[in-house]
C-alpha positions as a LaTeX table, in Angstrom:
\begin{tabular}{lrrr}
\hline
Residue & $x$ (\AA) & $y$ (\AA) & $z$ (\AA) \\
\hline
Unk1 & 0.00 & 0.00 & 0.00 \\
Unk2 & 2.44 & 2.63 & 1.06 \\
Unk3 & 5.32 & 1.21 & $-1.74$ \\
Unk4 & 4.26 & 3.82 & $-4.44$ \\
Unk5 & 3.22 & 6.69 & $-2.27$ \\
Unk6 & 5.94 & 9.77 & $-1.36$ \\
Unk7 & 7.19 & 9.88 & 2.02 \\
Unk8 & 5.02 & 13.38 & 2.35 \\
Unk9 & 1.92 & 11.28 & 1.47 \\
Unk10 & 2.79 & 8.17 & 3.82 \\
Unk11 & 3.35 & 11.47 & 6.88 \\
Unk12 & $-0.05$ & 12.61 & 5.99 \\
Unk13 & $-2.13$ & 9.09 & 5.96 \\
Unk14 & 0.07 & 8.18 & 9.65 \\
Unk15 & $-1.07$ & 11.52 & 10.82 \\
Unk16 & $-4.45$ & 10.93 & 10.04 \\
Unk17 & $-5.30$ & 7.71 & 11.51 \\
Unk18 & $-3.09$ & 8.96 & 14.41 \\
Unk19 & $-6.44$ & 12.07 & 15.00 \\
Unk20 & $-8.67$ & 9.10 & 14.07 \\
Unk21 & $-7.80$ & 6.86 & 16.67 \\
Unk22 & $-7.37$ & 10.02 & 18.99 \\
Unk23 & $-10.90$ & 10.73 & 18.19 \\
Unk24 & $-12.23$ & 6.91 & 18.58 \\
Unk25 & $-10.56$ & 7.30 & 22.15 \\
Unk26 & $-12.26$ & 10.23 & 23.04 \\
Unk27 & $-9.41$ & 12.22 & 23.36 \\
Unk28 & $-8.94$ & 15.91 & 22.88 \\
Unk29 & $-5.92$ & 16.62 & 21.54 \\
Unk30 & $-4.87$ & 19.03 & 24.62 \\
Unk31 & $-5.53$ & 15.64 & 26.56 \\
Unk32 & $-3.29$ & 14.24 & 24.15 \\
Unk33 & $-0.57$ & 16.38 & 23.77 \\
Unk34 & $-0.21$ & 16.71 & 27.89 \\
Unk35 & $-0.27$ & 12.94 & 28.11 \\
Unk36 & 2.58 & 12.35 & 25.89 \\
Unk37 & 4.61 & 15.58 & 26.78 \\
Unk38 & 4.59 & 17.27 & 23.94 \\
Unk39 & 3.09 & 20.74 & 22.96 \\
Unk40 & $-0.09$ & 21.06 & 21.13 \\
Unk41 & 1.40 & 22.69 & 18.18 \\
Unk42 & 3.35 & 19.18 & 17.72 \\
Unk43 & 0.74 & 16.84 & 18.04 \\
Unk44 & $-0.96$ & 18.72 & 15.52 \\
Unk45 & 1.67 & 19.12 & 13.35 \\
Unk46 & 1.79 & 14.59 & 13.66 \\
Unk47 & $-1.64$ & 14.53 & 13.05 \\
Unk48 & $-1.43$ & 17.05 & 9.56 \\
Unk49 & 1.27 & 14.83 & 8.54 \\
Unk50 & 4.54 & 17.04 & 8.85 \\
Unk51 & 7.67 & 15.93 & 9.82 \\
Unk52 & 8.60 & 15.64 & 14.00 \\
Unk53 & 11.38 & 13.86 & 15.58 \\
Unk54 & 10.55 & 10.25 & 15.90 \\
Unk55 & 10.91 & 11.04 & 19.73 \\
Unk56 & 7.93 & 12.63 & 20.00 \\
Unk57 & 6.20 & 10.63 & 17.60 \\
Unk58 & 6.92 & 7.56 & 20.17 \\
Unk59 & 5.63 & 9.66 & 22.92 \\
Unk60 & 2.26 & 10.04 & 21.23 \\
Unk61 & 2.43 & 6.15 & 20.30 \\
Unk62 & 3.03 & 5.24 & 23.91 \\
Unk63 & 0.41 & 7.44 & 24.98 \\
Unk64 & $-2.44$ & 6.29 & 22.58 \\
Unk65 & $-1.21$ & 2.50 & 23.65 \\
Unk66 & 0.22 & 1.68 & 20.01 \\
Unk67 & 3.79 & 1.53 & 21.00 \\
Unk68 & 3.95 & $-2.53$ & 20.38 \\
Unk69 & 2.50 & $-1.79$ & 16.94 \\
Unk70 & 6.08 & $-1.00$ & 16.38 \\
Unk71 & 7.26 & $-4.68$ & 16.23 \\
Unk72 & 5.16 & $-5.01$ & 12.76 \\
Unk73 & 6.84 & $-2.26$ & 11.24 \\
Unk74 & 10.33 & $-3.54$ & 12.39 \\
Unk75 & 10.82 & $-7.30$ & 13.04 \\
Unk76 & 13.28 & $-8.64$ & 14.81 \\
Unk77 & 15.60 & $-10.26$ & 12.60 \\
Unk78 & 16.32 & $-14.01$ & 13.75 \\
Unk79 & 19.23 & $-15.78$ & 12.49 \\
Unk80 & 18.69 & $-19.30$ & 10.81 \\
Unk81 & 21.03 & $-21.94$ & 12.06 \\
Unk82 & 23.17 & $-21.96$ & 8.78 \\
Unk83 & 23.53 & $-18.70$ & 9.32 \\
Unk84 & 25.07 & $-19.10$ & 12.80 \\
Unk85 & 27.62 & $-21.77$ & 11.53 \\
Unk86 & 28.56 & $-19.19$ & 8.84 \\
Unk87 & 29.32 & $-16.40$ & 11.67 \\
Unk88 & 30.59 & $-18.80$ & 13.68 \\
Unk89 & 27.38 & $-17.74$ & 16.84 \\
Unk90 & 28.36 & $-14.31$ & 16.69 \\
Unk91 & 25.79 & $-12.05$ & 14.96 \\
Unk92 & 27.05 & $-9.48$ & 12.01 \\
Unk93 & 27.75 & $-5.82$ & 13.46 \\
Unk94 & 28.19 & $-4.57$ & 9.41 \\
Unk95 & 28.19 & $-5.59$ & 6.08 \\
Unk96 & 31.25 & $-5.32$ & 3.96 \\
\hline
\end{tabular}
């Protein structure tokens, strides 16, 4: 879904399911904001889709209870057991 879109457009569709689910919660977003620690005039710029630090977009996660969402977007990469024979149990710091 997101392969073919800008990152601009990806900001903007985050941002809005971000007031969605803010909304669905009940939540104003002073409430919000205050919860997570962040100022108003960031949470709405998250929720229009501009660019924040992703520091404060965690804090908002966290707050809204979407924090372990986080584990989709980045798995944990396991190593197979050929693998481990090739790197002799150590896991790769860099790729050459």
């Amino acid at each position: 879904m997101y392969t073919g879109l800008s990152d601009p457009a990806i900001l903007k569709e985050i941002g809005k399911r971000i007031r969605e689910y803010r909304i669905s919660q009940e939540l104003k977003q002073s409430e919000l904001a205050s919860q997570s620690g962040i100022s108003l005039n960031t949470l709405g710029k998250i929720e229009s889709g501009k660019p924040v630090s992703t520091a404060l977009f965690l804090s908002v996660l966290r707050s809204l209870g979407l924090l372990d969402n986080l584990e989709l977007l980045v798995p944990e990469q396991r190593i197979t057991p050929m693998q481990m024979l090739k790197y002799q149990g150590r896991k790769p710091k860099r790729v050459r």
